[in-house]
N, C-alpha and C positions, 0 to 999 in steps of 0.2 A: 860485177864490179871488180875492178884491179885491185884493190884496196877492202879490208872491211877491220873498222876498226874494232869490233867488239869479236873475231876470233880469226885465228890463222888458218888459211887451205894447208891441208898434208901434201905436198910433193906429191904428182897425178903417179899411177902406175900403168905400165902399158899392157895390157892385156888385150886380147881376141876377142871381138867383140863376137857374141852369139846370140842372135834371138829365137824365139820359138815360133811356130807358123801361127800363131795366135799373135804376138807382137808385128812379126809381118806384115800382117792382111791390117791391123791396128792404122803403124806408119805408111802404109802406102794408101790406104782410102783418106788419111789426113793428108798423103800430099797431094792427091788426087783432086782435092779441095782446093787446095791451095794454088797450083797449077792452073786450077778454073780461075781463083781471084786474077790471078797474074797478067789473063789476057786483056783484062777489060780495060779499055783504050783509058777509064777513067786516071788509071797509072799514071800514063804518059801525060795527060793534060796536069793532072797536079803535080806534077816534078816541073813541069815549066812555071807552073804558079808558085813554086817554093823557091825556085832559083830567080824568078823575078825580087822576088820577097826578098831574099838573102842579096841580091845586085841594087838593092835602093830603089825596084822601078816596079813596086807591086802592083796588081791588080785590083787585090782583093783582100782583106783579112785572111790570112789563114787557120784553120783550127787542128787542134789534136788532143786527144787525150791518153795521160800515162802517170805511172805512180798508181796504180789501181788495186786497190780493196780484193784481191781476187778470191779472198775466202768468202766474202760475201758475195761472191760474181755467179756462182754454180747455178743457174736457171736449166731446169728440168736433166742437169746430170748435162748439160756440153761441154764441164770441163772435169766428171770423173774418169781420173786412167784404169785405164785397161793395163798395160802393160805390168810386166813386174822387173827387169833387170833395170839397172840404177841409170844407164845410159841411155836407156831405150823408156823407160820413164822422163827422164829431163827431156826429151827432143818429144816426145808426145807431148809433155804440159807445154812448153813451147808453141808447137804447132796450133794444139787446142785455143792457145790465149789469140796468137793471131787471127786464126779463124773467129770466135767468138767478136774481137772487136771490128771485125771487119763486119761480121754478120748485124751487130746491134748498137755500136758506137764507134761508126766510121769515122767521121769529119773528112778532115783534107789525108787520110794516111795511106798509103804505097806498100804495096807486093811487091819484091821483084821478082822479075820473069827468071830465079834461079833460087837455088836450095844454097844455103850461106855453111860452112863447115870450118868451128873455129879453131886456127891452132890451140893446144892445148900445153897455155905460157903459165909457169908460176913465179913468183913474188915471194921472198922471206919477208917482207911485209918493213914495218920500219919498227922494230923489237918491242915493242909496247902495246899493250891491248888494255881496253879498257877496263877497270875494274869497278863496276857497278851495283848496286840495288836496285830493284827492277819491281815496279809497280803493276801491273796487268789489270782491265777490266775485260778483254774478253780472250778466252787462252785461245784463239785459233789468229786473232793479228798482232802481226809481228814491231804494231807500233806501240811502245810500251814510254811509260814514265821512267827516268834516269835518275837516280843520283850516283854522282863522278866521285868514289874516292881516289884522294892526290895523290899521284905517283912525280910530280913535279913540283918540289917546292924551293928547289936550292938550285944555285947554279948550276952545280956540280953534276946535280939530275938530265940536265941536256943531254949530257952523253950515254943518256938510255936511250934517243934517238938513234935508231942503226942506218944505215946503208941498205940500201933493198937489194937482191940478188937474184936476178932473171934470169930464166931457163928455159928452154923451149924440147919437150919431151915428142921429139919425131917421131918416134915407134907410134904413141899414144894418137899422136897428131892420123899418122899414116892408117891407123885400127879407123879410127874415127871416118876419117873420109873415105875408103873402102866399101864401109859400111854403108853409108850415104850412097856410096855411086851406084851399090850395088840395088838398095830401093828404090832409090829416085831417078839413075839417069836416063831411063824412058819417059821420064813424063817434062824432065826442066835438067840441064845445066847444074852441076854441084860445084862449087869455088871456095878453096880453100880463102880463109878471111883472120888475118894480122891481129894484133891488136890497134883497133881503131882510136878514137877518139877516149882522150885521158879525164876522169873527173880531176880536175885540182884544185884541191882547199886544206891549204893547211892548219887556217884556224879552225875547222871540223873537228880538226884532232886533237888539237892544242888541249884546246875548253876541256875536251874528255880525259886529257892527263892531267893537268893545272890546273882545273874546277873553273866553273863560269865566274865566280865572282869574284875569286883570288886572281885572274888571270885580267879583269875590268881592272881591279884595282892597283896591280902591277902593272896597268899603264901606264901611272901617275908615279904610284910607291918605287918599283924599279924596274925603269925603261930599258934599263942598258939590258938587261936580264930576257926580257920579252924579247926586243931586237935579236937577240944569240938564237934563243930559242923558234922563233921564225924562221933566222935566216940558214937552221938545221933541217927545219923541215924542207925548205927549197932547193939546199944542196940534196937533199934524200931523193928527192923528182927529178931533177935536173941530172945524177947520176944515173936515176936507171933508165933515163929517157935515152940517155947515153947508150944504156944497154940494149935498147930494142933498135937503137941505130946501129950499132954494129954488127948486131945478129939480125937484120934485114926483116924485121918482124911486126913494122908499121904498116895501116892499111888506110885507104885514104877512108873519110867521112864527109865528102862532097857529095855526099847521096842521102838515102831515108836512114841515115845515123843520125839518133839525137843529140844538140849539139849544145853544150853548159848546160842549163836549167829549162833550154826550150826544144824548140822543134827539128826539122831536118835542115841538114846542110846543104842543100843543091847551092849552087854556084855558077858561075863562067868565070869567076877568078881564080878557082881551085882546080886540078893542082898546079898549076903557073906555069910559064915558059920553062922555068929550069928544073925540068922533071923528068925523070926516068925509071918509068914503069916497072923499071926490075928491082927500084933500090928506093921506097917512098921515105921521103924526110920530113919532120916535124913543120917545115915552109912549105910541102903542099898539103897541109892538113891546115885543120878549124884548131885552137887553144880555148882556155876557159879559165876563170876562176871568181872568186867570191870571198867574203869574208860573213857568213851573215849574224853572225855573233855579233857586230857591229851594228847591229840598228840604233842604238844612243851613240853611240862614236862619233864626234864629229868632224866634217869634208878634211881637216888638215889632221889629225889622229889617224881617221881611216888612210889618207894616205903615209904617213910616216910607218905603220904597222901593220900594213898591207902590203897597199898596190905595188909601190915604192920597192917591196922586197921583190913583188911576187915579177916586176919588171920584165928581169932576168927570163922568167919563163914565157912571160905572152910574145915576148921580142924572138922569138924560136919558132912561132905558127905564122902560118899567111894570113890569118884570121882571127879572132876571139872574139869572144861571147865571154861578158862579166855579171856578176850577181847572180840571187836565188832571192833567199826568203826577204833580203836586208832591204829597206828602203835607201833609195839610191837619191832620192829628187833631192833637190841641194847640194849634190855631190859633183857634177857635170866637168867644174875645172878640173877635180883632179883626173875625173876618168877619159876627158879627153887628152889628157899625157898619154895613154896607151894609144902609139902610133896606126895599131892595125885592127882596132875596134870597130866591130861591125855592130854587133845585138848588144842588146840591156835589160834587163831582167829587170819589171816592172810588175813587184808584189802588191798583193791587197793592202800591205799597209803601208804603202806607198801615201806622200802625199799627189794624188794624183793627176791633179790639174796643174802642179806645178812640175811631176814629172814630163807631162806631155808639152809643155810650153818650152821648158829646155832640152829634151830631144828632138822634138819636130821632125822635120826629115835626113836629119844627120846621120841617123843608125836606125836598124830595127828594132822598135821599143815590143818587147817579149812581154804581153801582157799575162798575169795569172790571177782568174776570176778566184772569188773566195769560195774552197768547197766545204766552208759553214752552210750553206745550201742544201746539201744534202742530209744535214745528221740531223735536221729538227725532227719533233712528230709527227707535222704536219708539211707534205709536197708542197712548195708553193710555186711552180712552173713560173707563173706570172712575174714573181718577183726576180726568178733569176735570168730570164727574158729583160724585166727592166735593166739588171745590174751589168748586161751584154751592152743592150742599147743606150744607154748611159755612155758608155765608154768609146762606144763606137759612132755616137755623135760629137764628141769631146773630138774625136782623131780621124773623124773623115774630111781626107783633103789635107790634111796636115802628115801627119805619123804613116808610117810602112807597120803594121801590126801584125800579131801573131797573139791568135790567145790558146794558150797550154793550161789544161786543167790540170792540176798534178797535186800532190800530197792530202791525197783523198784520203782519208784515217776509217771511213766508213760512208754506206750510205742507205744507213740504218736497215741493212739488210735488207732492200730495196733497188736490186739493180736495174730496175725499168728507171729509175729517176736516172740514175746516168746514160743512159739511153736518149732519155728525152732531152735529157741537157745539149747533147751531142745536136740533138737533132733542130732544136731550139737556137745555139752558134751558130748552125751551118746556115738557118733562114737567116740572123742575122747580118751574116756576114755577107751573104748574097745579096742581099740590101743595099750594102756598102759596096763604093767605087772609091778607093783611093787617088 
């Protein structure tokens, strides 16, 4: 991610990348893997069923899954590394994950027929990290219970909000993909790859300076203060978006890049008549944002301390994709202010029958099944078979869908239940004729 609020990236350093013949023969039998996924025509047919999906003219449901439990994922060692250097580590666990979801919880997801080589961009971040108490029930996942001490309680605190400062470390970039050419470009194509598609939510971060509940009640208690404090986070985005426009370092996401809270961006609208492959701009890419702290907020709240700010930003993509966790249904008028809204983010605690009645076929409603499913003691397939078919009789014939299983917290150490989930979506969705 671009951003992590709870600690800062150190400034990358460029050094020679070396590996040993043991890392070698490692990376190139996973890309060897991979290269086999690549050819399978099934590729090609689901980018045309995603880009239908994203252009309003679906076929089919589509499915994917991501946000995954992957310490509980390790079935008989297919994702323990081999390798030991730090670069040649990260690009193994990588490799590993794709292979593995491709092997056992496919749905609708895509190879491309090429090895992706990201520049290596950093971010001085926006000068605030979170400062927390940290509950854990199990020390190997990384989703843990929060409490937010305030580092934002006075006006005056805004201006611990910084400016981000973007870098682009060539040397490091150039080590990096050298590297790559040098394993993989007998088997696939290696592409140097931008930074892509931006996560935007400012109130993520907010909540975690200002605390969740001082920050509800300074809705009411003082607005003019919230407002400031928003529309600091938006200036902070919108400058360093400025900065990846200048230093030529955007990459489109009209492909299998996930795009807001859901799945890929194929398109025919993307990246537009006024585009120029040497120079990508923020109008031929997808946009996003969310508020999801706002789930009691309401339709005119959420818009005066949201959308209304975040405006500015979605008026800058050809595209966007809004929401995550927050329930949206009742919300409709304000989100259809946002001129270039494609997707919607359509959580479990949605009210859902009313969200489906006010999207209909306007936008792609981004459905996300509950993965309470997975953590009980007992599997119960059947039930989560119901809670697909439920939905996708509610939205057949009406809605353009996508269901994204995401913010899996576990699944009770149990990775064949994701597995079957996967596999359980895909009959459903073949069922289905939109």
């Amino acid at each position: 991610m671009l951003h992590d609020p709870s600690h800062r990236e150190a400034a990358p350093v460029a050094e020679p990348i070396k590996l040993t013949s043991r890392e070698r023969d490692i990376l190139r039998k996973l890309g060897e893997k991979i290269t086999e996924f690549s050819i399978d025509p099934s590729n090609r047919e689901k980018a045309l069923l995603w880009r239908d999906l994203n252009d309003l003219k679906s076929q089919k449901p589509m499915v994917w899954i991501n946000e995954i439990p992957w310490h509980e994922m390790n079935f008989e060692n297919e994702l323990t590394l081999g390798c030991e250097g730090v670069w040649a580590r990260n690009l193994e666990d990588s490799m590993r994950k794709t292979i593995y979801q491709w092997s056992h919880m496919r749905g609708d997801m895509i190879v491309n027929p090429w090895f992706e080589c990201e520049k290596v961009i950093h971010s001085t971040d926006f000068g605030i990290l979170e400062d927390t108490e940290i509950a854990t029930t199990d020390v190997d996942n990384d989703i843990v219970s929060r409490h937010f001490n305030i580092q934002i309680s006075e006006p005056e605190d805004i201006a611990k909000i910084k400016i981000p400062v973007i870098t682009h470390n060539e040397m490091a970039t150039e080590y990096s993909f050298q590297a790559m050419k040098e394993l993989f470009s007998d088997m696939m194509p290696v592409k140097l790859v931008g930074q892509s598609h931006i996560w935007f939510t400012p109130w993520d971060y907010l909540i975690r300076w200002w605390g969740i509940q001082e920050a509800m009640l300074d809705l009411i208690l003082r607005p003019e203060m919230v407002h400031e404090g928003v529309e600091r986070m938006v200036e902070a985005w919108m400058k360093e978006l400025d900065q990846f426009e200048v230093q030529n370092l955007l990459a489109l996401d009209a492909n299998n890049t996930r795009i807001g809270s859901g799945g890929y961006g194929y398109t025919r609208e993307l990246p537009g008549d006024d585009y120029d492959p040497d120079n990508v701009k923020p109008h031929n890419m997808w946009g996003c944002s969310n508020a999801q702290i706002f789930s009691e907020v309401s339709p005119d709240m959420h818009w005066d301390f949201a959308i209304e700010h975040d405006m500015k930003w979605l008026e800058r993509w050809g595209l966007t994709y809004y929401g995550c966790c927050e329930p949206l249904a009742g919300k409709m008028e304000q989100l259809r202010r946002i001129p270039n809204l494609r997707k919607i983010s359509c959580s479990p605690w949605n009210n859902t029958k009313k969200a489906i009645a006010e999207i209909r076929d306007e936008y792609v409603i981004s459905r996300k099944p509950n993965p309470a499913v997975f953590a009980y003691d007992t599997w119960d397939p059947g039930d989560a078979r119901k809670q697909i078919r439920e939905f996708l009789d509610e939205t057949e014939g009406v809605c353009h869908v996508e269901l994204i299983m995401k913010d899996i917290s576990t699944v009770a150490r149990k990775p064949q239940r994701l597995w079957e989930w996967a596999d359980i979506a895909m009959e459903e969705a073949e069922r289905t004729v939109s």
